[in-house]
C-alpha positions as CSV (number, residue, x, y, z in Angstrom):
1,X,39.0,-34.6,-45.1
2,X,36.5,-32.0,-44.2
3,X,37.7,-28.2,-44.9
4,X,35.9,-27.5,-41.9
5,X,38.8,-28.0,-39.5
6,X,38.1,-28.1,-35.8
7,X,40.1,-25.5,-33.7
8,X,43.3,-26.7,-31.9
9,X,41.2,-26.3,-28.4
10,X,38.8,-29.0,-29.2
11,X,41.2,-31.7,-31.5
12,X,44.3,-33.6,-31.0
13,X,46.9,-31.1,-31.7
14,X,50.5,-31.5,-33.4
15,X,52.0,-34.1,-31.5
16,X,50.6,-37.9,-33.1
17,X,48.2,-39.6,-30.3
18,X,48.5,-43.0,-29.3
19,X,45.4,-45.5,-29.9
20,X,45.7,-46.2,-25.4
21,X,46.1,-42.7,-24.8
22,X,43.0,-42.1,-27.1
23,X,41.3,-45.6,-25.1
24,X,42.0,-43.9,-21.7
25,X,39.6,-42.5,-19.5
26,X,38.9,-38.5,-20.7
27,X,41.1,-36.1,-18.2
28,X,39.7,-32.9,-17.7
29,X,40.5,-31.0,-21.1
30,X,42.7,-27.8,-20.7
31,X,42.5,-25.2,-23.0
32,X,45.5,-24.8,-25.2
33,X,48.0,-21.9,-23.7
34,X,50.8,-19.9,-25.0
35,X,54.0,-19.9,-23.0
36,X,55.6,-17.3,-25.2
37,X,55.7,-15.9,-28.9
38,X,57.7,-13.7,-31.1
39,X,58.6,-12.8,-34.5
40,X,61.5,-12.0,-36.1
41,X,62.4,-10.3,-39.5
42,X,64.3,-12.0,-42.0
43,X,66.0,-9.4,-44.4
44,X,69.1,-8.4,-46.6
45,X,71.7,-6.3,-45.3
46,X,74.6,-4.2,-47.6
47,X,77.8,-3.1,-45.5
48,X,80.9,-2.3,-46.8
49,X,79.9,-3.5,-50.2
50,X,78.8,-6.8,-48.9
51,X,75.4,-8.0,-49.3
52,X,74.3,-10.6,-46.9
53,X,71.0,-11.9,-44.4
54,X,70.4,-10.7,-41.2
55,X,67.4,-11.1,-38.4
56,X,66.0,-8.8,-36.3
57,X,64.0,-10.1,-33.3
58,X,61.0,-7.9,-32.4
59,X,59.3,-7.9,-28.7
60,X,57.4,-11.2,-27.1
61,X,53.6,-11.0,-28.0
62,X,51.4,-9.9,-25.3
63,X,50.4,-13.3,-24.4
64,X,46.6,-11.7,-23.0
65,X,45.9,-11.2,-26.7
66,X,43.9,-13.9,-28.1
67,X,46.5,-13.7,-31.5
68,X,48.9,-15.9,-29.9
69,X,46.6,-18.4,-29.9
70,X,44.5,-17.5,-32.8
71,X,48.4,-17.9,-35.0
72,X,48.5,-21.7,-33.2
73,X,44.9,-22.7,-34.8
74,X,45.4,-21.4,-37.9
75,X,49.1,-23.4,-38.6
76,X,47.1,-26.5,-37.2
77,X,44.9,-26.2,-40.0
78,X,47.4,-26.4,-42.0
79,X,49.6,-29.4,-40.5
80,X,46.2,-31.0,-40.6
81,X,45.6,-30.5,-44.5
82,X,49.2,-31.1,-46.0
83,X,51.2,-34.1,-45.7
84,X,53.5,-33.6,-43.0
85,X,57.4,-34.2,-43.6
86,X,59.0,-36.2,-39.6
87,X,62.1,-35.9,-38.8
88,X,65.0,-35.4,-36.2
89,X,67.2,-33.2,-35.2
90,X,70.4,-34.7,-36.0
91,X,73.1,-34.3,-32.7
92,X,76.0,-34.1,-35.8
93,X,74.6,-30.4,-36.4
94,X,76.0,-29.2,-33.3
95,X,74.9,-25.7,-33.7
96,X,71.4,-26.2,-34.3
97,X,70.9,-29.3,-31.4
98,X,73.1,-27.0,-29.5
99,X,69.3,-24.5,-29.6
100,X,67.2,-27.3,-28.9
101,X,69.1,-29.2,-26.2
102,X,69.9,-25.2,-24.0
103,X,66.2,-24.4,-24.5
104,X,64.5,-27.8,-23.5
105,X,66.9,-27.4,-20.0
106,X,66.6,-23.6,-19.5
107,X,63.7,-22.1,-21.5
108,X,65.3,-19.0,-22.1
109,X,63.0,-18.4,-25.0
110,X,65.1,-15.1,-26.3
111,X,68.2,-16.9,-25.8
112,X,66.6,-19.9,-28.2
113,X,64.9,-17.5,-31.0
114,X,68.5,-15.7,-31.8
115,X,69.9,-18.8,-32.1
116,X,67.7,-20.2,-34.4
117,X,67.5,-17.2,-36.6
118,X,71.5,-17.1,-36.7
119,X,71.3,-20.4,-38.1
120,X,69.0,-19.6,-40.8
121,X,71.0,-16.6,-41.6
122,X,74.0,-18.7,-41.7
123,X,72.4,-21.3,-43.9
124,X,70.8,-18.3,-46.2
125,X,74.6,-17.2,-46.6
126,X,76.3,-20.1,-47.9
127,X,77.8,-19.3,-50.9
128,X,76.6,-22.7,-52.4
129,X,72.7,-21.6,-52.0
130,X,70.6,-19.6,-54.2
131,X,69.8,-16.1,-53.3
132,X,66.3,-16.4,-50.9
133,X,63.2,-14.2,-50.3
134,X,62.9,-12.3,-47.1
135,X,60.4,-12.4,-44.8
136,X,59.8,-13.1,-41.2
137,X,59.5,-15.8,-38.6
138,X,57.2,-16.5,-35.6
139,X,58.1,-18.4,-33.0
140,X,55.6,-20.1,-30.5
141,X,55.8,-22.4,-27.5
142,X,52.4,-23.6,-26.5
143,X,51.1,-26.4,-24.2
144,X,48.2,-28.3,-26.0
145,X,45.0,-29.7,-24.6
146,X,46.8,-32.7,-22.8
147,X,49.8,-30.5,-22.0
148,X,51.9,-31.3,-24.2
149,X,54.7,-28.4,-25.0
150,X,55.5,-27.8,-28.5
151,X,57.7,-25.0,-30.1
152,X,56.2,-24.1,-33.3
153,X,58.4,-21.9,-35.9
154,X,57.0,-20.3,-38.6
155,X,58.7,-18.9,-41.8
156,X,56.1,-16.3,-43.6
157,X,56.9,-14.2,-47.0
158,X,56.5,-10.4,-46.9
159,X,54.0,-10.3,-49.2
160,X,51.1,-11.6,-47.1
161,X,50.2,-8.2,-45.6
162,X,51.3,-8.1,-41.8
163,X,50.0,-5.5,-39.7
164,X,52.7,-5.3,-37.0
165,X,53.2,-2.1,-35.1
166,X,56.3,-1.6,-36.5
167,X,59.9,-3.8,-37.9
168,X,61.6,-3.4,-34.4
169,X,58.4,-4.4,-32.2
170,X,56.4,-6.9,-34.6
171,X,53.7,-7.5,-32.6
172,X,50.4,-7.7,-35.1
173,X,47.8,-5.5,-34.4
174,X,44.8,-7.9,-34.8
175,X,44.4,-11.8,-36.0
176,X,43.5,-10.5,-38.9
177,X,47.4,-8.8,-40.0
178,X,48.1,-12.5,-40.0
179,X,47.7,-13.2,-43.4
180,X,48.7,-16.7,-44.4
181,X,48.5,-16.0,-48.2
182,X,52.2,-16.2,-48.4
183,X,52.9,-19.3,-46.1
184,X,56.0,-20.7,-46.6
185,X,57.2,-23.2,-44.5
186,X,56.3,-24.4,-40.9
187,X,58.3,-26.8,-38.4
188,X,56.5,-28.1,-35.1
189,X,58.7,-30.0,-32.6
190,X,57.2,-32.3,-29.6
191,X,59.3,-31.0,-27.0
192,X,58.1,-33.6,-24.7
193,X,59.2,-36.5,-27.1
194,X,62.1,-34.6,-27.7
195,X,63.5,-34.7,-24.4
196,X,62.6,-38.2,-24.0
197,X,64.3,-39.5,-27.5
198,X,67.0,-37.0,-28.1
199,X,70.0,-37.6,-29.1
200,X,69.7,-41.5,-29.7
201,X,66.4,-40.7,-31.7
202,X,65.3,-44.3,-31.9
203,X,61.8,-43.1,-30.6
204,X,58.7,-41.5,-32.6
205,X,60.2,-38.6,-34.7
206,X,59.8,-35.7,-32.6
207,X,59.8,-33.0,-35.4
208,X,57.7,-32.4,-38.5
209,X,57.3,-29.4,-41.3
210,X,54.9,-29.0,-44.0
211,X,55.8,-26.8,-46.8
212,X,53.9,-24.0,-48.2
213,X,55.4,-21.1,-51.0
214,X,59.0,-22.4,-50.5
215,X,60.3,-25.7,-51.2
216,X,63.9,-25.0,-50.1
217,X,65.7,-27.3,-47.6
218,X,67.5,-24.5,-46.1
219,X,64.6,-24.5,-43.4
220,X,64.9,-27.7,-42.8
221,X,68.5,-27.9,-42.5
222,X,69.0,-24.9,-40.5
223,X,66.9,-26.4,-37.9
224,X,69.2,-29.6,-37.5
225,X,67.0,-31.7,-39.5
226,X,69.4,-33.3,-42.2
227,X,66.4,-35.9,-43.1
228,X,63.2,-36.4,-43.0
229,X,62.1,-40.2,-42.0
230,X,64.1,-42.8,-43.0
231,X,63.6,-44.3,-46.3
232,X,63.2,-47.6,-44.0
233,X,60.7,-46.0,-42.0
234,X,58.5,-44.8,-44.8
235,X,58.5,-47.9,-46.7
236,X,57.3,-50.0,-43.6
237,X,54.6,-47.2,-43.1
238,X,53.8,-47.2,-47.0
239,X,53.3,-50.9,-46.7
240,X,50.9,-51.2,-43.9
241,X,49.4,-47.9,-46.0
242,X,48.6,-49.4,-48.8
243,X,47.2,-52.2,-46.9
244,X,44.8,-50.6,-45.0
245,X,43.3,-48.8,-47.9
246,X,42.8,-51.4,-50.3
247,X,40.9,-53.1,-47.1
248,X,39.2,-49.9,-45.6
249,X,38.4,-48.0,-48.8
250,X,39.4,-49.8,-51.9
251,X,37.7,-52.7,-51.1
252,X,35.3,-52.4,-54.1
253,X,37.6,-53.2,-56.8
254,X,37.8,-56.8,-58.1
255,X,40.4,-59.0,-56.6
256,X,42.4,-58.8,-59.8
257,X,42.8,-55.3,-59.7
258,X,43.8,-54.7,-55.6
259,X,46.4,-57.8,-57.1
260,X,47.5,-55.6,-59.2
261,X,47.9,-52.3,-57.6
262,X,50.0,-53.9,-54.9
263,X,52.3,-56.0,-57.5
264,X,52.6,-52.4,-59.6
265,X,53.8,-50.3,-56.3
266,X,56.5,-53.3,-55.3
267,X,57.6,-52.8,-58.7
268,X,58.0,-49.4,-58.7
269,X,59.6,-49.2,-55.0
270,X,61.8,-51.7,-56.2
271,X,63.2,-50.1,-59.7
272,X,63.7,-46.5,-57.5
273,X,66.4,-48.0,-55.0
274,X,68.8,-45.4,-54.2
275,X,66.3,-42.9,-56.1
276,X,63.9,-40.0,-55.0
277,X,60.0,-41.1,-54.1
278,X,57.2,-39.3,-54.2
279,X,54.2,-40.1,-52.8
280,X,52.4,-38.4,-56.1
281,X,54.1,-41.0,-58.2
282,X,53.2,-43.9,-56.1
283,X,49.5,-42.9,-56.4
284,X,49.8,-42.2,-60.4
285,X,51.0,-45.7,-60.6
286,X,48.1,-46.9,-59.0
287,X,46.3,-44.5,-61.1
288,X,46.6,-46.4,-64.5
289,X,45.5,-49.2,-62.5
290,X,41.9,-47.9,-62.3
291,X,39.3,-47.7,-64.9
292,X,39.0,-43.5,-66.2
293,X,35.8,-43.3,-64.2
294,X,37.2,-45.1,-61.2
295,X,36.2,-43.2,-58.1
296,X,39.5,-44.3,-56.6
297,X,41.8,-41.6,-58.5
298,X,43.8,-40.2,-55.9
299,X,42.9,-42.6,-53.3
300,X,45.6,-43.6,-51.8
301,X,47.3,-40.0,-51.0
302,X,44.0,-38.8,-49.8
303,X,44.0,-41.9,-47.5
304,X,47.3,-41.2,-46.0
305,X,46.7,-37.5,-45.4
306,X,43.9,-38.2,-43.7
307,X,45.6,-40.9,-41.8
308,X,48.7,-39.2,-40.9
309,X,49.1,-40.4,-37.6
310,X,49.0,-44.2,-38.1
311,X,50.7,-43.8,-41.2
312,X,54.2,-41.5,-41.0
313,X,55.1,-41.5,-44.7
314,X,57.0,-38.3,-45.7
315,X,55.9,-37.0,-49.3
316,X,59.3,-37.0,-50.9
317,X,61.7,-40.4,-49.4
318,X,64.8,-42.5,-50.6
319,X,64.7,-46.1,-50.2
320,X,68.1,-48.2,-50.3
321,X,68.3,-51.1,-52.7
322,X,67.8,-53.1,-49.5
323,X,64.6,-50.5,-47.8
324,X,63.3,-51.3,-51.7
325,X,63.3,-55.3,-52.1
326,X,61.6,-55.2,-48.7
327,X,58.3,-53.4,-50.6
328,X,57.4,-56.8,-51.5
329,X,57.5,-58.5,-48.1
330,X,55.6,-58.9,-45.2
331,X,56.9,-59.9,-41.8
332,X,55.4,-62.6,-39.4
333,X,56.7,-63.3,-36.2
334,X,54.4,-65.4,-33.5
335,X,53.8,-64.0,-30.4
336,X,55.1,-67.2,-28.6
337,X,58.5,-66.1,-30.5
338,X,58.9,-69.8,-32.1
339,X,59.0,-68.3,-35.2
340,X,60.2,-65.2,-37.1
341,X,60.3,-64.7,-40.5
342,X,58.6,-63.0,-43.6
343,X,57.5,-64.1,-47.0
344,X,55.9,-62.2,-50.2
345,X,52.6,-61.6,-50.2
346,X,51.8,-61.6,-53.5
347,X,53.3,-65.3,-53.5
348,X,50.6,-66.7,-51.5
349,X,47.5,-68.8,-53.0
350,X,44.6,-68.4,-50.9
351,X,42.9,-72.1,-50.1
352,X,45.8,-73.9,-52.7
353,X,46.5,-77.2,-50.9
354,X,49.5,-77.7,-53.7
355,X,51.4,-74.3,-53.7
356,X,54.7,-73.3,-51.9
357,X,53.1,-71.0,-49.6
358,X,49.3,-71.3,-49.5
359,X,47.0,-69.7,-46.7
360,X,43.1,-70.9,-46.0
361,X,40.5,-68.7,-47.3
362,X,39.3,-67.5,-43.7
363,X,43.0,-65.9,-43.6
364,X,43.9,-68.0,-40.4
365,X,46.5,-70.1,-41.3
366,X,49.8,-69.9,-43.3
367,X,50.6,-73.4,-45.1
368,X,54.2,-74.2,-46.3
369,X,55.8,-76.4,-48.9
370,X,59.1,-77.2,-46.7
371,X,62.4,-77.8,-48.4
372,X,63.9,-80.9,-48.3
373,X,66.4,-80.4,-45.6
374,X,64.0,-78.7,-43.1
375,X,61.8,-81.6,-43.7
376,X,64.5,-84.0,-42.8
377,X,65.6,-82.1,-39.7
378,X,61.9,-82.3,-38.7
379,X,62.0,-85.9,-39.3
380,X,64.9,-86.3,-36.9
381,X,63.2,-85.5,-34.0
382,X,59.8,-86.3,-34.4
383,X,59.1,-89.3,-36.6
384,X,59.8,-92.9,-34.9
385,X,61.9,-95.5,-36.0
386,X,60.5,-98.8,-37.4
387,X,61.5,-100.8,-34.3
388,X,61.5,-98.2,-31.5
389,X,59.5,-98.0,-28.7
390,X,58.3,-95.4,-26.7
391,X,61.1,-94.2,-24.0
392,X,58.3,-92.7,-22.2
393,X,56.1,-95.4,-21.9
């Protein structure tokens, strides 16, 4: 990936793009607008002994200044560089879908931003949670370049040198008081999908963060999201992954070693059921795959980043022992629907007449040793008896 990133004006923006919508004819490109913005300050408060967070929301941006959308770019750089986390808002957190569900019907943006920032105080005061930084946290609704609306909610440390007015207003000055340095974490919702998928959330995931300074799930949680994609989901996604890039840009190394990598990862899916996964660990197994001087060090990561949208793999997942024996399989089901079924890929011979499962070395067709009783059941209806004649003749 090139670090010269395009602005959000003249790129897809958040929200993943389908390959048809992509295919379609061009419609007149609008420029991306800002519907409203705010921040909101993040801080410790001491009353009556008691130490504990509280928020303060400041006044909505003046949405003339070209900072609103100057903010939007610069986050989009950054969802475009990290590996985003997806997710949905789970309708069990009542509190939190209670935010989304009120503002996607009434857009009462004011009404949506204290709500949010009394969940996050709430979560910051849970006894069970370690003491957090303060800060401050912007909030954005924008229409992208197709029209799309998206909230955008940013928490930023107060280190990173804001220039706002003042603590009660906190409007910056200039794009330049908005100093990313001390980034922490970010969460961009697809309020079109949103509406459309919520609260069934069988869809596309709708919501996605990236993580900067801070690593804590409080975020996260406080904004309804009690996981990221399913284990099952990132699996799948890992799959296909890894089998684009050993075709698109691994497709150098020897036979042997692509053999290899693939039986190494299905072996390490497999021993972490139930466990923590991260993507880094994946690509350091197939890192001891490669020679020292392979140029293919870091391959696969760098392939999904830059792939995020066909490939929606969170960094950090937990497969169940079930999500992790299915590593090693591949489905196949026929369009005509006469058959469904999957098999493992590493147990196929290519152009082996005498194997179990064998497939012609143009990749066409799928050859199978049948057991005994499918054979037989197959024999039933097709073969002919020694003195039958044809009923149909």
């Amino acid at each position: 990936m090139t670090t010269d990133e395009p602005s959000m004006d003249d790129r897809t923006s958040f929200s993943p793009q389908s390959p048809h919508e992509a295919e379609a004819s061009k419609p007149e490109v609008k420029p991306l607008v800002v519907l409203n913005a705010c921040a909101a300050k993040f801080f410790k408060k001491t009353l009556g002994g008691l130490t504990f967070y509280d928020s303060n929301k400041g006044n909505n941006w003046d949405l003339s200044s070209p900072v609103c959308v100057d903010f939007v770019n610069r986050i989009g750089k950054k969802f475009s560089k990290s590996g985003r986390i997806y997710g949905y808002v789970d309708p069990n957190m009542l509190s939190a879908a209670a935010n989304f569900s009120k503002y996607a019907s009434d857009l009462e943006f004011d009404t949506f931003v204290n709500g949010v920032m009394g969940r996050l105080c709430d979560e910051a005061n849970d006894p069970a949670r370690r003491s957090l930084n303060e800060g401050y946290v912007v909030f954005s609704h924008y229409q992208d370049h197709r029209q799309v609306d998206h909230l955008l909610i940013v928490m930023l440390g107060k280190q990173a040198g804001y220039d706002f007015d003042n603590d009660n207003n906190l409007n910056p000055k200039d794009t330049e008081s908005l100093n990313l340095q001390d980034f922490r974490q970010a969460a961009c919702m697809d309020l079109t999908e949103f509406k459309k998928g919520f609260p069934k959330n069988t869809g596309d995931s709708y919501l996605y963060f990236i993580k900067g300074n801070s690593k804590s799930e409080f975020f996260t949680v406080a904004l309804g999201c009690s996981d990221s994609i399913p284990g099952k989901v990132c699996v799948d996604n890992l799959k296909n992954a890894l089998g684009a890039y050993l075709q698109e840009e691994a497709s150098t190394l020897s036979l042997t070693e692509r053999r290899t990598i693939h039986k190494r990862v299905v072996e390490y899916i497999e021993s972490k059921a139930g466990e923590r996964v991260h993507l880094s660990e994946i690509q350091h197994v197939i890192n001891k795959c490669l020679k020292e001087d392979s140029p293919h060090h870091g391959g696969l990561v760098k392939f999904i980043s830059e792939n995020s949208e066909r490939f929606k793999v969170s960094e950090e997942f937990q497969p169940s022992g079930v999500t992790a024996k299915s590593m090693a399989f591949t489905n196949l089901k026929l369009p005509s629907g006469e058959f469904d079924g999957r098999f493992k890929l590493d147990a196929v011979a290519v152009g082996e007449s005498d194997a179990d499962l064998s497939v012609d070395k143009d990749f066409v067709y799928l050859k199978v040793k049948l057991p005994i009783e499918v054979s037989n059941q197959l024999r039933s209806i097709n073969a002919g008896g020694p003195a039958s004649g044809s009923d149909d003749a």
